[in-house]
Residue, then its C-alpha position, 0 to 999 in steps of 0.5 A: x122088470x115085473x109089471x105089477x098089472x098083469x094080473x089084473x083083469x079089471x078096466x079103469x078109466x080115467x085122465x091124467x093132465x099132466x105132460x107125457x113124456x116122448x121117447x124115440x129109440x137111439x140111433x145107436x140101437x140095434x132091434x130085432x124080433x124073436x119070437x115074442x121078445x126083441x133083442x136090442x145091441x146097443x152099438x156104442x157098448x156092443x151090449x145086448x139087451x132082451x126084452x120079454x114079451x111085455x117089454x116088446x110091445x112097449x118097443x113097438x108101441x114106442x116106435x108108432x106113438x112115443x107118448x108115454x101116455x098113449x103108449x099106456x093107453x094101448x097097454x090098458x087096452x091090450x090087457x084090460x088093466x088099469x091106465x094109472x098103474x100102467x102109467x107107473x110101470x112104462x114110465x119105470x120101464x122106458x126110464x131104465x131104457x133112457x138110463x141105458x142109453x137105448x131110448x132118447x127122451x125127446 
């Protein structure tokens, strides 16, 4: 997936009222570390997955704080991007995820 904010290099701020969604990985989900990505086997399929660099960090940052809006907020921090595009970028990536059976909405 493309996130649409990488390039940018502008800070907006800014709230959003609605609920965040929370994720935790499945239990039948498999994650290691290489180098700046994380592979994922999905246990049930025996399907591997690749997640680059950007992709990773939303892995690790699901793992501390599953919020969906706090997951952003450490992206906007981490890339001097925009919370609100962000938001739309995690909420897309971490639904193919959900779709996928690697991640739970909880």
């Amino acid at each position: 997936m493309k996130f649409s904010w990488l390039p940018l290099r502008r800070r907006e701020r800014g709230t959003d009222a609605r609920a965040a969604s929370r994720y935790r990985a499945s239990s039948q989900v498999a994650s290691v570390g290489h180098g700046d990505k994380v592979v994922l086997l999905d246990l049930r399929s025996e399907q591997y997955y690749s997640l680059d660099d950007v992709g990773a960090k939303i892995w690790h940052i699901m793992a501390e704080t599953p919020s969906s809006e706090e997951i952003a907020t450490k992206l906007a921090e981490a890339y001097d991007a925009p919370v609100d595009i962000i938001r739309q970028d995690v909420d897309a990536f971490v639904n193919g995820l959900v779709r996928d059976r690697l991640v739970e909405k909880v």
